[in-house]
Every structure is written in structure tokens, then in C-alpha cells.
Backbone as a chain_set.jsonl record, in Angstrom:
{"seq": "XXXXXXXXXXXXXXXXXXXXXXXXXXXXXXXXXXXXXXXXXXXXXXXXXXXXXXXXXXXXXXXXXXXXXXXXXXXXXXXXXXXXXXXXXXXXXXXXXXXXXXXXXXXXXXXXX", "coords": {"N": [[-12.338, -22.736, 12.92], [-10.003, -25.033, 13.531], [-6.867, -25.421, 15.967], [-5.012, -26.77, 14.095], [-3.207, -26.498, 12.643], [-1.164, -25.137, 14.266], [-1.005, -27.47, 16.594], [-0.351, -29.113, 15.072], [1.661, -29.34, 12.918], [3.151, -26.798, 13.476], [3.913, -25.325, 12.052], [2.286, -22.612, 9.794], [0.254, -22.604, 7.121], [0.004, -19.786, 4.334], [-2.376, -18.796, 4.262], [-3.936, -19.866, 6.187], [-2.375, -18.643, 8.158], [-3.612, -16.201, 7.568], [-6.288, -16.399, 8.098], [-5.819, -16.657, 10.941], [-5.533, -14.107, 11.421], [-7.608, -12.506, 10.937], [-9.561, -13.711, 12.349], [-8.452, -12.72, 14.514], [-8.836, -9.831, 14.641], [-11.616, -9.472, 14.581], [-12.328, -10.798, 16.891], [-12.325, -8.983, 19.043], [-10.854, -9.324, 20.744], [-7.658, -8.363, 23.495], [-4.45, -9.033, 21.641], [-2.883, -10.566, 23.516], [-4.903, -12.141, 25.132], [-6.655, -12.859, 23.315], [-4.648, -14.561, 21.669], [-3.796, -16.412, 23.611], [-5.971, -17.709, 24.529], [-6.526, -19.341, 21.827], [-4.279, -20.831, 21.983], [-2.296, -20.184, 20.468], [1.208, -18.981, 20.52], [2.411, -15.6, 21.487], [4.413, -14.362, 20.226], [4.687, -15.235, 17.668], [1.952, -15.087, 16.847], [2.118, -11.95, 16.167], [4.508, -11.978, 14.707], [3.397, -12.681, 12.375], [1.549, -11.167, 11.991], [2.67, -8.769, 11.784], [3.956, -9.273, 9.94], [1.934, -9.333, 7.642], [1.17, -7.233, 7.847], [3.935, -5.806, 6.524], [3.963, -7.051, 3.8], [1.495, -6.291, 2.8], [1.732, -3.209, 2.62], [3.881, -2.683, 0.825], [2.887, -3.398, -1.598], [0.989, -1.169, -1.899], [2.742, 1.034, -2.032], [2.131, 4.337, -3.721], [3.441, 6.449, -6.274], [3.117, 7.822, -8.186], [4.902, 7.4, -10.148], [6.685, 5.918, -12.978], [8.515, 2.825, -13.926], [11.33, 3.413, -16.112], [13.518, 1.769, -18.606], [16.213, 1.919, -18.745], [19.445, 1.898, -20.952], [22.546, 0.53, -19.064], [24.333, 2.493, -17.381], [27.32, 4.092, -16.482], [27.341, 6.395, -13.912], [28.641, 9.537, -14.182], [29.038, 11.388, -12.76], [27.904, 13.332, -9.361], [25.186, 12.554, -9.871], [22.437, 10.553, -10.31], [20.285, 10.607, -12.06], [18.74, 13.597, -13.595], [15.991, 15.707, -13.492], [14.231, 17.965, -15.338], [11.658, 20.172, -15.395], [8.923, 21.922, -16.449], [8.7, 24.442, -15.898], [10.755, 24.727, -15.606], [12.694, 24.317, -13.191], [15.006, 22.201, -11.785], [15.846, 18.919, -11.115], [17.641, 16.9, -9.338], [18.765, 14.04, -8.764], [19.989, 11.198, -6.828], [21.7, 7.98, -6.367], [20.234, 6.506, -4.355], [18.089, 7.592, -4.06], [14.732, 7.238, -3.632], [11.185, 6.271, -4.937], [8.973, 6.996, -3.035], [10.363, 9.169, -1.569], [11.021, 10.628, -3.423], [9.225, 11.761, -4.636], [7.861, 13.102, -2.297], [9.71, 14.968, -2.187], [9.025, 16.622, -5.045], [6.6, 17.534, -4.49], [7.474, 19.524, -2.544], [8.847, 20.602, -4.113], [7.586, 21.528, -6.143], [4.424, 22.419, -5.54], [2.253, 21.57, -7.455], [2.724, 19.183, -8.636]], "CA": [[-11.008, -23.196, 12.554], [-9.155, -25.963, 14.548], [-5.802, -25.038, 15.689], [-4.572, -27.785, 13.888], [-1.777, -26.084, 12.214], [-0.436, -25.39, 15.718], [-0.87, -28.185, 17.281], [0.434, -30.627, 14.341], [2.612, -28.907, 11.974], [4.03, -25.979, 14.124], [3.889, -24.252, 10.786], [0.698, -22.538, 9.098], [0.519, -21.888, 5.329], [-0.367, -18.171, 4.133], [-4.315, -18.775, 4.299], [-4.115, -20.121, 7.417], [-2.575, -17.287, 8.875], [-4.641, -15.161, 6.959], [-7.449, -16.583, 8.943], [-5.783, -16.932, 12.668], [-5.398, -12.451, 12.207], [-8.88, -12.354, 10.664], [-10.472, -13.91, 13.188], [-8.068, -11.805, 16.152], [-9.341, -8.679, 14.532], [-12.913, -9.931, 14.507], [-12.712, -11.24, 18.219], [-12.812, -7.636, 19.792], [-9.622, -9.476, 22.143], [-6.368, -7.797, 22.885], [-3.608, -9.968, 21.179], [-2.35, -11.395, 24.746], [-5.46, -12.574, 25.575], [-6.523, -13.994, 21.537], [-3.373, -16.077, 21.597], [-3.201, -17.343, 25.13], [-7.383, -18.302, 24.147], [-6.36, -20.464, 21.033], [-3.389, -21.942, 22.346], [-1.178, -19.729, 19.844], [2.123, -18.414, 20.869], [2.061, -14.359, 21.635], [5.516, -13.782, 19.279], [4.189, -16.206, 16.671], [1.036, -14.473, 16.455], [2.96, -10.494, 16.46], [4.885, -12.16, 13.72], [2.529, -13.103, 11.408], [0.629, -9.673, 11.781], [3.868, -7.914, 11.227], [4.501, -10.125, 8.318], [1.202, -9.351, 6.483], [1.276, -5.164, 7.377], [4.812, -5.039, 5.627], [3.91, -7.349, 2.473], [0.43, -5.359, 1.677], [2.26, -1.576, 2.299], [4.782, -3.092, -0.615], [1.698, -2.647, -2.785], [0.396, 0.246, -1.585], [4.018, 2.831, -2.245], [2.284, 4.663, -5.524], [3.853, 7.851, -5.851], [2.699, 8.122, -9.895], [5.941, 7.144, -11.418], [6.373, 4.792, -13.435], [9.817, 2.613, -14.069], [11.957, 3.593, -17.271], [14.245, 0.896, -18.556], [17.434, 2.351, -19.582], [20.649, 0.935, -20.637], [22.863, 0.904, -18.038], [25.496, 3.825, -17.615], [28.256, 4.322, -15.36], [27.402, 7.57, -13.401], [30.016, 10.053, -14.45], [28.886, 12.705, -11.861], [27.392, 12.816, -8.149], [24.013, 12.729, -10.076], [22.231, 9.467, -10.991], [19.621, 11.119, -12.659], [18.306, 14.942, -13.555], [14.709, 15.934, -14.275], [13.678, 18.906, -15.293], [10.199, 20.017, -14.97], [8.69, 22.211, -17.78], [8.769, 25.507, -15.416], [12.93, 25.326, -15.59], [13.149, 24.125, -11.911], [15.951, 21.447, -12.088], [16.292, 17.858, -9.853], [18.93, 16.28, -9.471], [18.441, 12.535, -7.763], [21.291, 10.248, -6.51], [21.405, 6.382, -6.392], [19.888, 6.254, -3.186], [16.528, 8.087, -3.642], [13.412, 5.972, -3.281], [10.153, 6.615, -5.187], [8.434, 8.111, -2.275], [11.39, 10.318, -1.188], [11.71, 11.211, -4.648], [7.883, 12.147, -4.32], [7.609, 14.252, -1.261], [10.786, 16.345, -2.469], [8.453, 17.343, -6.178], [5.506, 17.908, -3.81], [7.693, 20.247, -1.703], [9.503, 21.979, -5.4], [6.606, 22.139, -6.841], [3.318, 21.564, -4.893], [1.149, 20.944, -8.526], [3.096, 17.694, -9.435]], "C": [[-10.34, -23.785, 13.782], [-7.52, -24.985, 15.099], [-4.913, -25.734, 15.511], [-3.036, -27.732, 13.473], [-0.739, -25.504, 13.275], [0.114, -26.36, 16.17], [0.053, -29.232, 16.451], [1.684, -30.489, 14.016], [3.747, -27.755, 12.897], [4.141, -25.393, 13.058], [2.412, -24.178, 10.202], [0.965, -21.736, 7.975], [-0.309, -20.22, 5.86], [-2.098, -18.255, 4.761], [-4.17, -18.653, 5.653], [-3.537, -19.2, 8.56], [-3.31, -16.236, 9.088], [-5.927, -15.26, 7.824], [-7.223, -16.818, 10.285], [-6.417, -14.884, 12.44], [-6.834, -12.317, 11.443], [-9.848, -12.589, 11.785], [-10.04, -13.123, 14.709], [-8.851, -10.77, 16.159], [-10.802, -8.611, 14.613], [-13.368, -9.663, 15.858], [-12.634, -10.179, 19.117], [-11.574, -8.165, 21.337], [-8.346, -8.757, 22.049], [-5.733, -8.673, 22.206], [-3.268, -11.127, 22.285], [-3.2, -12.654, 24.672], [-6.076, -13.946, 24.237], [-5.962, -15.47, 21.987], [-3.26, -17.515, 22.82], [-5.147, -18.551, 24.668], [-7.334, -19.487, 23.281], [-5.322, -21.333, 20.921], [-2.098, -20.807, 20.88], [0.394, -18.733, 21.137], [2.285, -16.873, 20.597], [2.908, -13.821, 20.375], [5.395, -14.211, 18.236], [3.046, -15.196, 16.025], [1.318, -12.524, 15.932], [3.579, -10.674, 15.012], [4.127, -12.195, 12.53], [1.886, -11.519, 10.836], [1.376, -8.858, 11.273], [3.717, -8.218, 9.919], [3.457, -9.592, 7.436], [1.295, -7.965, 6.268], [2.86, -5.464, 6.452], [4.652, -5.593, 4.354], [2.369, -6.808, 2.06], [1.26, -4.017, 2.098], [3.085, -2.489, 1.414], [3.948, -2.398, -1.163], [0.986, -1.377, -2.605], [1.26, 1.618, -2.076], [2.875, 3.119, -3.767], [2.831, 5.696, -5.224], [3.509, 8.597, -7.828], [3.971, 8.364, -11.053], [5.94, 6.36, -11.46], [7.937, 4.493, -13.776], [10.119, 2.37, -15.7], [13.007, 2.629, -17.036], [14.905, 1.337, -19.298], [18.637, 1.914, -19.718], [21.555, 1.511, -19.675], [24.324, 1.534, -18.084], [26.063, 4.094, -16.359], [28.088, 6.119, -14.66], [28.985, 7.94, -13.3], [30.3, 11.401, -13.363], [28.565, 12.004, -10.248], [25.999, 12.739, -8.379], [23.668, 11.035, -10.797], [21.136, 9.811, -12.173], [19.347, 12.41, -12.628], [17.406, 14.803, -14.213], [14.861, 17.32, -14.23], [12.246, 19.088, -16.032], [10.288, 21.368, -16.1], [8.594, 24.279, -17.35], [10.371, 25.763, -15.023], [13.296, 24.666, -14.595], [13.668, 22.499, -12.327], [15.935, 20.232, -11.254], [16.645, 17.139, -9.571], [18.753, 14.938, -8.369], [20.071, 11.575, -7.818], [20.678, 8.957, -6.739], [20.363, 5.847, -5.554], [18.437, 6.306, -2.916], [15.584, 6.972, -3.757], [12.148, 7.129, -4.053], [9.373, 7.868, -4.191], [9.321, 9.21, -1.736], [11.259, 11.676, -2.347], [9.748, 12.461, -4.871], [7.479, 12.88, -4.142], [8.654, 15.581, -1.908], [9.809, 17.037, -4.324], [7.402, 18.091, -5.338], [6.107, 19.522, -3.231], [8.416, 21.259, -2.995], [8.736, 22.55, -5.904], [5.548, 21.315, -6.76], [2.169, 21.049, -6.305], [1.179, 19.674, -8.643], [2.376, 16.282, -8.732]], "O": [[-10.153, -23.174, 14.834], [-7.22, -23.939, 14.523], [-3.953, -25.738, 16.281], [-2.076, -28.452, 13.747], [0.463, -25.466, 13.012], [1.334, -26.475, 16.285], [0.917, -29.969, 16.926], [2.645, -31.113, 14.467], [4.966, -27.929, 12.928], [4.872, -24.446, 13.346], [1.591, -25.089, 10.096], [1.585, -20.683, 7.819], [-0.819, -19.742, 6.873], [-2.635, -17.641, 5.683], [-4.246, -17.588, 6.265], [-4.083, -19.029, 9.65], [-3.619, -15.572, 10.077], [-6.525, -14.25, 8.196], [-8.185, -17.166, 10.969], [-7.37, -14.407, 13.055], [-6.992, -11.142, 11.775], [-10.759, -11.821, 12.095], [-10.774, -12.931, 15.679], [-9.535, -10.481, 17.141], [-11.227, -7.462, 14.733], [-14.239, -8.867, 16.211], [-12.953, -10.546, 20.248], [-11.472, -7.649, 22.45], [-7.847, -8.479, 20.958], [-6.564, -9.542, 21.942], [-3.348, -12.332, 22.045], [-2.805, -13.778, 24.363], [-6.006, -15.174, 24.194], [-6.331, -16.587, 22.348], [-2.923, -18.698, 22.891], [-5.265, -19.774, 24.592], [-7.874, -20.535, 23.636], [-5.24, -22.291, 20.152], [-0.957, -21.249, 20.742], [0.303, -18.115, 22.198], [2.316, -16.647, 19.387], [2.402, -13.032, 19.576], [6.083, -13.579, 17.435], [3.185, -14.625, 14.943], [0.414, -12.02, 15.265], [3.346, -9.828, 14.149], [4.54, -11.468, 11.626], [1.815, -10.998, 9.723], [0.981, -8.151, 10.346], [3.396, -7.485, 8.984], [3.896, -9.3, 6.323], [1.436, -7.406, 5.181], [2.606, -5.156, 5.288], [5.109, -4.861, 3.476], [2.088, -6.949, 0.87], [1.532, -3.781, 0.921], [2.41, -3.518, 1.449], [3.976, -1.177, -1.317], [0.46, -0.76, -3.531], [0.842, 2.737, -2.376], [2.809, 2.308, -4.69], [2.85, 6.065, -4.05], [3.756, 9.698, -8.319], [4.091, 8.998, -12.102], [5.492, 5.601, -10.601], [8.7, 5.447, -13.926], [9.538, 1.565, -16.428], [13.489, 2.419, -15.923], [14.604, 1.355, -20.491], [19.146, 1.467, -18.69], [21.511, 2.707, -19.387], [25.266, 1.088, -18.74], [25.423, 4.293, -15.326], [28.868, 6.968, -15.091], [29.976, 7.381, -12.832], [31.293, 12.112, -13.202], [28.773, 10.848, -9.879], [25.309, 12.817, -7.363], [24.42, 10.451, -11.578], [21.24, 9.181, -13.225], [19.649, 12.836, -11.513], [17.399, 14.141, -15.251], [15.471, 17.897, -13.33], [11.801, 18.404, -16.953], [11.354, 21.795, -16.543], [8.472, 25.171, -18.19], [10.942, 26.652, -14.39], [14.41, 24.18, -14.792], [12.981, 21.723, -12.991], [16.078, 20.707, -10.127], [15.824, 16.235, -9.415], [18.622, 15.134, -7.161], [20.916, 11.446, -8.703], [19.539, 8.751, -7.159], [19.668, 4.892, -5.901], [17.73, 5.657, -2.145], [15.937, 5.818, -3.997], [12.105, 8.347, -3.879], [9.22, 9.07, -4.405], [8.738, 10.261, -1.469], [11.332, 12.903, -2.281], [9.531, 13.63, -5.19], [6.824, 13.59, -4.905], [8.376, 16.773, -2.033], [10.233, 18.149, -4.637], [7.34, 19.309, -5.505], [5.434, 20.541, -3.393], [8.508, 22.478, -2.857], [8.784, 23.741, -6.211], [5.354, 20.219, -7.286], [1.326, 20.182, -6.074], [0.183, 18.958, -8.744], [2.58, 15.174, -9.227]]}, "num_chains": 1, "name": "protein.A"}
């Protein structure tokens, strides 16, 4: 691969990123050395890598719930939702919680779930 999309464009589609950090991770170089090798820019290249770890973890959160579509209701309490679990134990979630939050805290009420 040229480093055409460097040298011409100063911009490189998805692929073509896809294949500068394919071939870093390949080349057994630190990053410094990679970049400075193919003429890429060190913060350019940092970026990109960043960029792809946080859009594959997206796909990765499972936590084995699944999203209910309910009409939408003005919380009348400090509770956005309450589950209760089939052994009585009660759990009360705010606006705020997040899948995996919501996750770790069943794990930690009740390690079966």
C-alpha cells in the first residue's frame, strides 16, 4: 500500500485506515517508529487507532438485556424504573444507569443472574 492517501488527499477513507493499523500491528514496530517509516503523522496515526478501539467496544457492551419499548411516562418518583427479581429482592434504577452498570450491580445482588 502506497501512502497515497497521505500524500494526496490528506484524508484516508475507513478501509484505508483499516489497512495503515493492520499493517502497524503486523510490522512488529513501535508506533513512533511505523509512522515516522511511512511518512504518516504520529497523532494522525494514535487517532485513527483510538478511533477504531472505541467504535468496535460499541459492539462488544452485551450485558444480556435486551431494549423494551415503552410509551413514554413522566417519572413521578426518584425511580426510572423497578425490577423485581423472582426471589423478592427489589431494584430500583434511575435515568442515568447504563446497561453495564445496571449489570455489574445484578451480578453483585444476585451473583446467578
Amino acid at each position: 500500500m502506497e501512502t497515497t492517501c497521505i500524500e494526496k488527499h490528506r484524508y484516508c477513507n475507513r478501509n484505508e485506515r483499516a489497512e495503515w493499523i493492520a499493517r502497524y500491528r503486523s510490522s512488529g514496530l513501535r508506533l513512533p517508529h511505523f509512522a515516522e517509516q511511512h511518512g504518516l503523522k504520529l497523532g494522525t496515526l494514535r487517532n485513527w487507532i483510538q478511533k477504531e478501539a472505541h467504535e468496535s467496544s460499541l459492539g462488544r457492551e452485551t450485558t444480556g438485556f435486551q431494549e423494551l419499548l415503552l410509551p413514554s411516562v413522566a417519572a413521578t418518583g426518584p425511580w426510572a424504573a423497578e425490577v423485581q427479581l423472582p426471589d423478592g429482592v427489589v431494584v430500583r434504577l434511575g435515568m442515568v444507569a447504563t446497561p453495564s452498570w445496571i449489570a455489574s450491580l445484578l451480578k453483585t445482588v444476585r451473583p446467578s443472574c
